[in-house]
C-alpha positions as CSV (number, residue, x, y, z in Angstrom):
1,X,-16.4,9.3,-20.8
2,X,-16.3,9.8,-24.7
3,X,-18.5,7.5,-26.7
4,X,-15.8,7.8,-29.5
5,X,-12.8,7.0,-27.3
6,X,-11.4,3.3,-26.1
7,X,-9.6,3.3,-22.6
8,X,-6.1,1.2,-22.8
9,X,-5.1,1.5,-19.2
10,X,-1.5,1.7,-18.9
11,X,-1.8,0.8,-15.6
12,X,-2.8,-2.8,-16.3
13,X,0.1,-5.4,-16.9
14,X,0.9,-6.7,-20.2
15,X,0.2,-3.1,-21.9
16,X,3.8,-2.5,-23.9
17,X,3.7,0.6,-22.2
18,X,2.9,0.2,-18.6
19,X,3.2,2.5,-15.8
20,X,4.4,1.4,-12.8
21,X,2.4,2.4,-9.5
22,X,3.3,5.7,-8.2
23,X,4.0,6.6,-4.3
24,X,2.9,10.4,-3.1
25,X,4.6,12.2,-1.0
26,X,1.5,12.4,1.4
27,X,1.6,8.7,1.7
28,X,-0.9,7.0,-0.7
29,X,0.2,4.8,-3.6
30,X,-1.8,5.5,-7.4
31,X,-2.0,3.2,-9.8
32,X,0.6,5.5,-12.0
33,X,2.2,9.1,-11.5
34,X,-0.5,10.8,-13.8
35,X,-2.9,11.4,-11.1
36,X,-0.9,12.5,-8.3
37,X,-1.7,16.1,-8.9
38,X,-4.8,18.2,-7.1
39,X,-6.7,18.7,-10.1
40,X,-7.9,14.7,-9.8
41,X,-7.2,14.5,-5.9
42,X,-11.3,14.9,-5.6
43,X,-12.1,12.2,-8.2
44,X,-9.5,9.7,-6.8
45,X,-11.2,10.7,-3.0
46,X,-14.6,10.0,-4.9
47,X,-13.6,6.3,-5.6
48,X,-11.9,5.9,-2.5
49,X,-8.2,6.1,-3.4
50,X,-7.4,8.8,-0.7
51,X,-8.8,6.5,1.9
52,X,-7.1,6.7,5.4
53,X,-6.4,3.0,5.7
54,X,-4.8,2.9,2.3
55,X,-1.8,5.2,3.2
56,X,1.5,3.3,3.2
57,X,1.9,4.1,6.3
58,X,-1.5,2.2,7.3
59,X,-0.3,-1.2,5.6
60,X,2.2,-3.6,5.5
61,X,3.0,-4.1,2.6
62,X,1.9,-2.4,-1.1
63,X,-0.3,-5.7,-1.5
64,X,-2.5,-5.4,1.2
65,X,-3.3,-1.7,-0.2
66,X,-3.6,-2.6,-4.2
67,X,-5.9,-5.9,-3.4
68,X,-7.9,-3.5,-1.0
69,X,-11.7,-2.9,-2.2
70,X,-11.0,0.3,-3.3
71,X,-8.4,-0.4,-5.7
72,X,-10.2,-3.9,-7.3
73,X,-13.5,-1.7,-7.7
74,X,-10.9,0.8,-9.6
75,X,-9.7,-1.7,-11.7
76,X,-12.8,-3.0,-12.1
77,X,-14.2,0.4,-13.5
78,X,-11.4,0.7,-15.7
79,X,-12.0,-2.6,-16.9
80,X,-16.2,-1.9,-17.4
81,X,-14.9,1.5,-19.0
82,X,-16.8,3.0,-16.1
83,X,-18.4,6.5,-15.6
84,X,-16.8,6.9,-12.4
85,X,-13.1,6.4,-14.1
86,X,-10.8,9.5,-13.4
87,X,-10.9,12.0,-16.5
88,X,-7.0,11.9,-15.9
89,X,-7.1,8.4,-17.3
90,X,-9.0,9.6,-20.5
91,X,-6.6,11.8,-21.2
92,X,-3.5,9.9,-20.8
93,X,-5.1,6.2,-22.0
94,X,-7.8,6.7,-24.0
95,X,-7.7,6.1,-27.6
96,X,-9.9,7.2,-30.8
């Protein structure tokens, strides 16, 4: 987390330039298309993103997985401008 730096998390509604929730092709949704790549697969398995019972699969419907625990204590660190937010999201959404 830069000291310098504001997060502006495109993932959060009513940012002009919002991403939209992204679906992986091993079955979990992320909150945008930017961190579906291994290099942040730890740090999203860190906060519990990667959880078992938050693959699609697992749910029935996308609302039951993005009102789960793990995703409102994501939101929440984004929010907070958290240590534990994914460097991913620094790079893509923060701001000088």
């Amino acid at each position: 987390m830069s000291e310098t730096k504001k997060l502006k998390p495109r993932c959060f509604p009513g940012n002009k330039q919002r991403m939209g929730i992204a679906y992986c092709s091993n079955g979990w949704l992320l909150p945008c298309c930017w961190l579906d790549n291994l290099r942040n697969q730890n740090e999203l398995e860190d906060i519990g993103l990667f959880d078992e019972s938050l693959k699609l699969e697992n749910n029935k419907d996308v609302a039951s997985i993005v009102n789960s625990h793990q995703w409102r204590k994501f939101i929440e660190n984004l929010e907070l401008v958290s240590d534990k937010v994914p460097s991913r999201c620094w790079e893509k959404c923060g701001e000088e």
